[in-house]
C-alpha positions in Angstrom: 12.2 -1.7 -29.7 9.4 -2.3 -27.4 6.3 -2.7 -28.6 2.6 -3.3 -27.1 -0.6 -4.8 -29.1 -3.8 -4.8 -27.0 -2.7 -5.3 -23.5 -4.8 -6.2 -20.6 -4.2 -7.1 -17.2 -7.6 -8.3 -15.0 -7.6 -8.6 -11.4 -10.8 -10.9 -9.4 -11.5 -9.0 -6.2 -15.1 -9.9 -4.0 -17.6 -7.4 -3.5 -19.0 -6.5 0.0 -21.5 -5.0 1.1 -21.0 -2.6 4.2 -22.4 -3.3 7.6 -22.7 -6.1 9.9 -25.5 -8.0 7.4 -22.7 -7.4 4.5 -20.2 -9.0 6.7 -22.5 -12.5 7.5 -23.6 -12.9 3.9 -20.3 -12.5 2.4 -19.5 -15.7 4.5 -22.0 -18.0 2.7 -21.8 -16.4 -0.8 -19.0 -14.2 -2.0 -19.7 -11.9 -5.5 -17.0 -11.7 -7.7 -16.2 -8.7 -9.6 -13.9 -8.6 -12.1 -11.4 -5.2 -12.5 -9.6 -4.4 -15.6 -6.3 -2.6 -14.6 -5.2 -2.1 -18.4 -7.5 -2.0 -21.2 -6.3 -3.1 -24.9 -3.0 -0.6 -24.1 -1.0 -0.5 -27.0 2.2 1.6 -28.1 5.7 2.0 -29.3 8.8 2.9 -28.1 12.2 2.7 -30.3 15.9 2.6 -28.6 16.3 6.0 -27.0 13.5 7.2 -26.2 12.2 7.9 -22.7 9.0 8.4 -22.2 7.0 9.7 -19.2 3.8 7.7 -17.9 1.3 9.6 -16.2 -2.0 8.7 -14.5 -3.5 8.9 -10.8 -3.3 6.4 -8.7 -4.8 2.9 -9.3 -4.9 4.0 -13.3 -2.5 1.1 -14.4 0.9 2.8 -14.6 2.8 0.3 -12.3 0.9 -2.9 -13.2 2.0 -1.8 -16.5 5.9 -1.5 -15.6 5.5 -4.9 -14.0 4.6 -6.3 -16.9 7.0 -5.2 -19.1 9.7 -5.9 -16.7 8.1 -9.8 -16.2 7.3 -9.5 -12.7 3.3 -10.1 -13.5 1.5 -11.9 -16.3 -0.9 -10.0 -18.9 -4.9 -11.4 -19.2 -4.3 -11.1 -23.1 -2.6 -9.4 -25.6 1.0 -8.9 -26.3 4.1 -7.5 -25.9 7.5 -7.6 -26.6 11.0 -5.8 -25.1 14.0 -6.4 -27.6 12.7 -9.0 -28.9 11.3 -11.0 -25.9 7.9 -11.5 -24.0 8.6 -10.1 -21.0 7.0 -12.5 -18.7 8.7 -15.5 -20.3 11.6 -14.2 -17.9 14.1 -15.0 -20.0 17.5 -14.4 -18.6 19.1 -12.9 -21.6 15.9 -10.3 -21.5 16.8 -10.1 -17.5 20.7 -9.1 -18.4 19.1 -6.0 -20.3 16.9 -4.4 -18.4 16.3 -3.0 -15.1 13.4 -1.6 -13.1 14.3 1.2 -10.2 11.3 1.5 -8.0 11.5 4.3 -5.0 10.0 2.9 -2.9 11.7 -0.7 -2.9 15.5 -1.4 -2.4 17.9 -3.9 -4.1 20.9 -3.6 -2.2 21.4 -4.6 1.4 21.6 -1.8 3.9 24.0 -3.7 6.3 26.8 -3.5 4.1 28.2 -1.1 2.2 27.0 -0.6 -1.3 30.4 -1.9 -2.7 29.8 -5.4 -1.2 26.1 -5.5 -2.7 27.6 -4.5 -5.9 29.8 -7.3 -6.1 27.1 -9.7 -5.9 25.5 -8.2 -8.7 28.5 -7.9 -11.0 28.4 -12.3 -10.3 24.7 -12.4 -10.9 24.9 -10.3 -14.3 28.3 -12.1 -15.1 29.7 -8.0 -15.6 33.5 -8.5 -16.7 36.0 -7.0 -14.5 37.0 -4.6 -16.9 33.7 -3.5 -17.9 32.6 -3.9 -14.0 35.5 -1.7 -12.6 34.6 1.0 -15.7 31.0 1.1 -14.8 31.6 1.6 -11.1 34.2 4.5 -12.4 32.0 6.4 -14.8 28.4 5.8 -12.5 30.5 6.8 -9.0 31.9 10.2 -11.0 28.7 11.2 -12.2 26.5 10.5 -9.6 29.1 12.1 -7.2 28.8 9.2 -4.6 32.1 7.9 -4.9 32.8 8.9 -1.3 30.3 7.1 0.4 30.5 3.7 -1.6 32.1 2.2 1.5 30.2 3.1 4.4 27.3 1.2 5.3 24.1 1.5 3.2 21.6 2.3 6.1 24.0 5.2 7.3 23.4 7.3 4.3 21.0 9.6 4.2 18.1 9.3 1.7 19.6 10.9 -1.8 22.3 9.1 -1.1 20.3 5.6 -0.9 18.9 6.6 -3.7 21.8 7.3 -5.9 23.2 4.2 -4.5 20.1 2.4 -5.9 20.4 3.8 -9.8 24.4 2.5 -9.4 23.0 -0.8 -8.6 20.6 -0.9 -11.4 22.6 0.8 -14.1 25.6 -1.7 -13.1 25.1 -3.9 -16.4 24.5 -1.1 -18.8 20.7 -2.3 -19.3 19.0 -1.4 -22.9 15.9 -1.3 -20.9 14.8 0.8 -18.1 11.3 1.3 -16.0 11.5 4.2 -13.5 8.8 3.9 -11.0 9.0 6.5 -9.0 12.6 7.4 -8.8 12.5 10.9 -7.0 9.9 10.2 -4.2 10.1 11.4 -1.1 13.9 13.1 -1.9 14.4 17.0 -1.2 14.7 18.9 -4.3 18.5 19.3 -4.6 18.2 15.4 -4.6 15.6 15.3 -7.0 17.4 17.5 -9.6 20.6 15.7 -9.2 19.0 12.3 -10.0 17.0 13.9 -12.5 20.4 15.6 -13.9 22.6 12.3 -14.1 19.2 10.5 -15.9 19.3 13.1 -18.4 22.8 12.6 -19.3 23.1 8.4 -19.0 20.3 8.9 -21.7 21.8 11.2 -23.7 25.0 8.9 -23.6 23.9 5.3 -23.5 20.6 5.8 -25.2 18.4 2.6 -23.8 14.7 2.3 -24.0 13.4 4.0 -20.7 9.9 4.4 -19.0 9.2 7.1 -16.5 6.4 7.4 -14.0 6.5 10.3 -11.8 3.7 12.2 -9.9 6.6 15.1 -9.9 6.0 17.4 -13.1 9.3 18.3 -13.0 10.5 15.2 -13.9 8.6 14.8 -16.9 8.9 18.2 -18.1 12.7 17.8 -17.7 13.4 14.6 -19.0 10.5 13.7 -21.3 9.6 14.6 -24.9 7.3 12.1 -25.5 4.0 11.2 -22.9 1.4 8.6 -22.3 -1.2 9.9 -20.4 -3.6 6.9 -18.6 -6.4 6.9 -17.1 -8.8 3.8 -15.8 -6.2 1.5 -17.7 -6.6 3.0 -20.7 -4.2 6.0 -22.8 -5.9 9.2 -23.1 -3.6 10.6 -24.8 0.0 9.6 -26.4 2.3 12.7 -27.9 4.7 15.3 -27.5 5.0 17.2 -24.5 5.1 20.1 -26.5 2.0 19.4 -28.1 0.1 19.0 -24.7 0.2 23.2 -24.0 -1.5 24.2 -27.2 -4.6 21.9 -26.5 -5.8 24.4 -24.3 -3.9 27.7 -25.9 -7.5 29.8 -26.4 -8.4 29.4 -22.4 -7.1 31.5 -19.6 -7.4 30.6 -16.2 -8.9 33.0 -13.7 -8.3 32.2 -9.3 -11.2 35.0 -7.7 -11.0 35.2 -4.1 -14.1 36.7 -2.7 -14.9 37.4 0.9 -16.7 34.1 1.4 -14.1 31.7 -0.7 -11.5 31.3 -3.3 -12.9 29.5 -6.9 -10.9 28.9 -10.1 -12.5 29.2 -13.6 -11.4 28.3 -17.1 -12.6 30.5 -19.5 -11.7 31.5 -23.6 -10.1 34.0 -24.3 -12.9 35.6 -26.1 -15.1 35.4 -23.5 -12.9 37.1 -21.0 -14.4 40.6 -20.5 -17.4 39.2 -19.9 -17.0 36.9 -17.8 -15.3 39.7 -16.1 -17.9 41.5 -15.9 -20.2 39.4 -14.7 -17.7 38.2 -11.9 -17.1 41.7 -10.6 -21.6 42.2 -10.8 -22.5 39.2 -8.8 -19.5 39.2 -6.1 -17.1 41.5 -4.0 -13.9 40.4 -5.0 -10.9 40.9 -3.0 -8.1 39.7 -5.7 -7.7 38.3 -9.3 -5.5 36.6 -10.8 -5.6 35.6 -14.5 -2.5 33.3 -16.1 -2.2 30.8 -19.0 -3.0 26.7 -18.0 0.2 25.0 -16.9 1.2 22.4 -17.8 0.2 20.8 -15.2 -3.4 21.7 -15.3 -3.8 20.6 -18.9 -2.7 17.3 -17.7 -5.0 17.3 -14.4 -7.7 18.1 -17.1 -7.2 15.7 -19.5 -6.9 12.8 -16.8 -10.4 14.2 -15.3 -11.8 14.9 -18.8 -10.2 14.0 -21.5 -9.2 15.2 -24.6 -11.0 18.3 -25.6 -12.2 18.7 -29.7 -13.5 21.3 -31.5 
């Protein structure tokens, strides 16, 4: 299980002011200004479960992933992955879990992913039969098993990145944090990643963390959402759920001659709103359609959770 009790992470940046003056004074007397990244976080997650994180950028999703894979320390708080503080780096902790990050590679693009591979297999201490079995199953599945030789920087980028997941799925980790996974790959990549994720879950069942800014890949693979916003959850439920928050609104796109506006509006309300729309402009096209879920999210990260 992984579990989170009032987690914070803050960061000490200096504050300057803009201009020439700003520049000179910062010189004799820097301000310090103190930025909380996470805010008293706390959640669960049991064995098999994944989970999708989702927040804008700067909200806290990744210095989150970092610290439940040990790469940064919390201010306060606590948490604990199987069993172990994360950030104690403990090597048993290490052997069980694995953090894929897009944007970042782990194996060297030089050589061929087979030679990288093996040097992973000593680092993890993998047994043959178990490596060879792994390399098998992950190779089939991922349908890469033709290109394991050739050198990394010669494939092209869903290749790369199917050659990453091998490399971090190698020792069968209980744990894993996807930053990222699908960026910048075309969308027969994505949904092949996205496909094989699905099923090593299904099968192998580990703990797994998913940030994405591709609603795809959360609608596809995740039953089960944190929302976060300025380092703190917003909201923590089903995916499912998310859709009916906003089930008595409609969501009306007028294009006029002098711009195109979008309006959210209840359902009771919409003939006359209507009405009034058609009085006060010369509308060129309407278009009227349920929130997404998409836009629920967008709404709840710029506003939060709407009550009665």
């Amino acid at each position: 299980m992984l579990e989170v009790k009032n987690l914070t992470k803050s960061f000490t940046t200096f504050r300057k002011e803009p201009g020439l003056k700003g520049s000179l004074k910062a010189l004799l007397r820097r301000e310090k200004v103190i930025k909380n990244a996470l805010k008293s976080v706390s959640f669960k997650i049991e064995q098999g479960e994944i989970v999708g994180l989702i927040g804008a950028n700067g909200a806290g999703k990744t210095t989150l992933v970092k610290i439940l894979a040990g790469i940064v320390h919390p201010t306060s708080g606590e948490a604990t992955v199987l069993g172990f503080k994360p950030w104690e780096r403990d090597n048993e902790y290490r052997k069980q879990m694995s953090l894929i990050m897009g944007q970042k590679a782990q194996v060297w693009w030089d050589l061929p992913a087979l030679d990288s591979f093996l040097l992973l297999k000593e680092i993890y201490q993998i047994e043959d039969s178990l490596y060879k079995k792994n390399i098998e199953f992950l190779a089939d599945t991922l349908m890469i098993k033709d290109q394991l030789k050739t050198q990394v920087r010669k494939l092209s980028l869903g290749e790369r990145m199917k050659i990453e997941l091998m490399a971090a799925l190698l020792h069968r980790p209980r744990v894993i944090f996807l930053d990222e996974p699908t960026i910048g790959l075309d969308i027969s990549a994505q949904k092949a990643v996205r496909e094989f994720m699905r099923n090593y879950q299904s099968e192998f069942k580990p703990i797994t963390i998913l940030t994405s800014h591709y609603m795809e890949d959360i609608k596809e693979l995740c039953p089960r959402i944190m929302i976060i916003k300025e380092g703190q959850f917003v909201y923590d439920g089903a995916l499912s759920e998310v859709q009916k928050m906003m089930g008595d609104e409609k969501r009306l796109t007028v294009t006029t001659k002098e711009k195109t506006f979008k309006l959210s509006v209840p359902r009771s309300e919409l003939g006359v709103k209507m009405s009034e729309l058609f009085t006060a402009n010369e509308i060129l096209d309407l278009n009227i359609h349920d929130p997404s879920i998409e836009d629920i999210i967008e709404s709840i990260m710029n506003y939060g959770i709407k009550t009665p």
